[in-house]
C-alpha positions as a Python dict, from the first residue, in 0.01 Angstrom:
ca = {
    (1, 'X'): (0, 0, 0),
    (2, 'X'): (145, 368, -67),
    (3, 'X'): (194, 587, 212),
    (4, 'X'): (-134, 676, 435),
    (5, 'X'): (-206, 1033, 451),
    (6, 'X'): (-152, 1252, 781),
    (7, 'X'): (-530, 1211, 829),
    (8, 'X'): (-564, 828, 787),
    (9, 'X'): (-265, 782, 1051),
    (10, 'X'): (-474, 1059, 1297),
    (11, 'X'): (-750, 854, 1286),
    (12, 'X'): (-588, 524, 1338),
    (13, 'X'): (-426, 664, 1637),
    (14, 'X'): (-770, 783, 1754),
    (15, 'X'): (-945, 477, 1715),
    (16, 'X'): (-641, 291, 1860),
    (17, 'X'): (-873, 168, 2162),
    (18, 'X'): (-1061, -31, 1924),
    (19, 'X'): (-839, -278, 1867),
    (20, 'X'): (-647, -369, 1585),
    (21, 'X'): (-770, -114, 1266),
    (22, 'X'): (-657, -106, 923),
    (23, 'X'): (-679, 140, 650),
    (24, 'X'): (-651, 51, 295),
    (25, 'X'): (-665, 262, -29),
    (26, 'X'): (-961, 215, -266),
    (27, 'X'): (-1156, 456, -470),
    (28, 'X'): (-948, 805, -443),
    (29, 'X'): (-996, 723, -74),
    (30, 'X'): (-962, 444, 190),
    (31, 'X'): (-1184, 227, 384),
    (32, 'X'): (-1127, 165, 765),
    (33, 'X'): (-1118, -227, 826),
    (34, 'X'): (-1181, -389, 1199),
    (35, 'X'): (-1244, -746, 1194),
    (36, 'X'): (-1197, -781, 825),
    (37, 'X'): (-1460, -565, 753),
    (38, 'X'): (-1506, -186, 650),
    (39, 'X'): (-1641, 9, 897),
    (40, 'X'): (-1539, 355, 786),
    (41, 'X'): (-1489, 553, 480),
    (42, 'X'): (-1200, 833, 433),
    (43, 'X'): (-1298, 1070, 156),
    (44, 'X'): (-1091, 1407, 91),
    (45, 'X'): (-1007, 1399, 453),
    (46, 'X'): (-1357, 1352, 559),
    (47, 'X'): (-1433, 1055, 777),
    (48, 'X'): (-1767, 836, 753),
    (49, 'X'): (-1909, 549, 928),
    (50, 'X'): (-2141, 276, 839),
    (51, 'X'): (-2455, 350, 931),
    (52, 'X'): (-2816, 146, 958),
    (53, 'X'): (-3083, 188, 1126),
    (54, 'X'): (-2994, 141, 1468),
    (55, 'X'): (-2750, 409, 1433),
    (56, 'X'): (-2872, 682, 1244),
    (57, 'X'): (-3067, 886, 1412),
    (58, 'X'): (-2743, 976, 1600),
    (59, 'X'): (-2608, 1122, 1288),
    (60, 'X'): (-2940, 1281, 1166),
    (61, 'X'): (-2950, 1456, 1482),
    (62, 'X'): (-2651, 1608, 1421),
    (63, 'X'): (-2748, 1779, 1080),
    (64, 'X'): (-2535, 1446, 930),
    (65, 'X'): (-2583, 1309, 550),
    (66, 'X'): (-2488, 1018, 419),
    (67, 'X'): (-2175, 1017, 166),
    (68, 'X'): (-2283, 1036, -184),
    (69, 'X'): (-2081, 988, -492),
    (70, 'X'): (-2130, 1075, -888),
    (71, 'X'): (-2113, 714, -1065),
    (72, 'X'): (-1908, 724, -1441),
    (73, 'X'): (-2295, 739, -1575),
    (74, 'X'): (-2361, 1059, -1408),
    (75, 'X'): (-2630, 913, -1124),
    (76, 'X'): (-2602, 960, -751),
    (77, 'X'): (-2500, 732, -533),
    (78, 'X'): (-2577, 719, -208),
    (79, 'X'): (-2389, 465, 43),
    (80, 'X'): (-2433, 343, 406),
    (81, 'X'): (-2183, 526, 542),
    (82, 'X'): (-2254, 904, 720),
    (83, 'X'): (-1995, 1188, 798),
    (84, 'X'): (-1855, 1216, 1145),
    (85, 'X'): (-1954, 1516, 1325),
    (86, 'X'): (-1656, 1739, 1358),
    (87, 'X'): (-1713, 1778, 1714),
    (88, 'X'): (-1609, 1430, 1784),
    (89, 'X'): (-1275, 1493, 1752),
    (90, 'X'): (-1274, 1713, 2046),
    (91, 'X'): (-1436, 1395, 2227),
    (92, 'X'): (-1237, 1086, 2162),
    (93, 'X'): (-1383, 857, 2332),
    (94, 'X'): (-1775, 952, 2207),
    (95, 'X'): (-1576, 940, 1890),
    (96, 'X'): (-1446, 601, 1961),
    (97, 'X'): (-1769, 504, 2064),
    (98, 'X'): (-1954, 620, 1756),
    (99, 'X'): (-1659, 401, 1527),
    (100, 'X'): (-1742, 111, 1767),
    (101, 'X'): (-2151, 117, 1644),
    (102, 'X'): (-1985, 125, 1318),
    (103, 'X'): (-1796, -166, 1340),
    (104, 'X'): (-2121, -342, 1462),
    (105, 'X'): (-2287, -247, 1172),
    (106, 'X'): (-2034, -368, 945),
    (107, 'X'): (-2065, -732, 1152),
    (108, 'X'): (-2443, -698, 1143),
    (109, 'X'): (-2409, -647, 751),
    (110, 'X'): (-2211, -882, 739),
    (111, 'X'): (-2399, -1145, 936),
    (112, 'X'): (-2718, -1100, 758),
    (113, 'X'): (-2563, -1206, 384),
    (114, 'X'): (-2652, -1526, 277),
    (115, 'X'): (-2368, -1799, 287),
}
């Protein structure tokens, strides 16, 4: 992999009481990995995190939108994954716990695909 940015290694030190958490590069960006699975998404050094139901209204109540994207056809794209609140950062461990729902989202994702 080619060298993280200053922001992916911020937020890997961050989320360090998580557990083990890898970034890796993919689509202009990079996807935060716990577990095996993606639980965040780094875009132009903007953070989200996977979001469902159980989850979201935190994020809504914060003014939060999901991360959308312009596919090569020109359409919208809208994925499961919301922007952090910028106040979080002042709060690490709310932010912590926030990436922590996330990574239960990813496993309850990932849980619910057939076999």
């Amino acid at each position: 992999m080619a060298a993280q940015s200053e922001y992916t290694d911020f937020l890997l030190e961050l989320l360090h009481p998580l557990g083990p958490v890898t970034a890796r590069r993919m689509f202009g960006g990079a996807g935060l990995f716990a577990d095996g699975l993606m639980f965040a998404l780094i875009a132009d050094d903007v953070v989200c995190f996977k979001v469902d139901d159980e989850n979201r209204p935190a994020f809504e109540e914060e003014g939060m939108e999901p991360f959308t994207y312009e596919s090569k056809a020109g359409k919208r794209g809208v994925m499961a994954y919301w922007r952090v609140p910028e106040r979080l950062f002042d709060v690490p461990d709310e932010f912590v716990a926030r990436a922590r729902d996330a990574v239960s989202v990813a496993l309850r994702a990932d849980a619910a695909k057939p076999p």
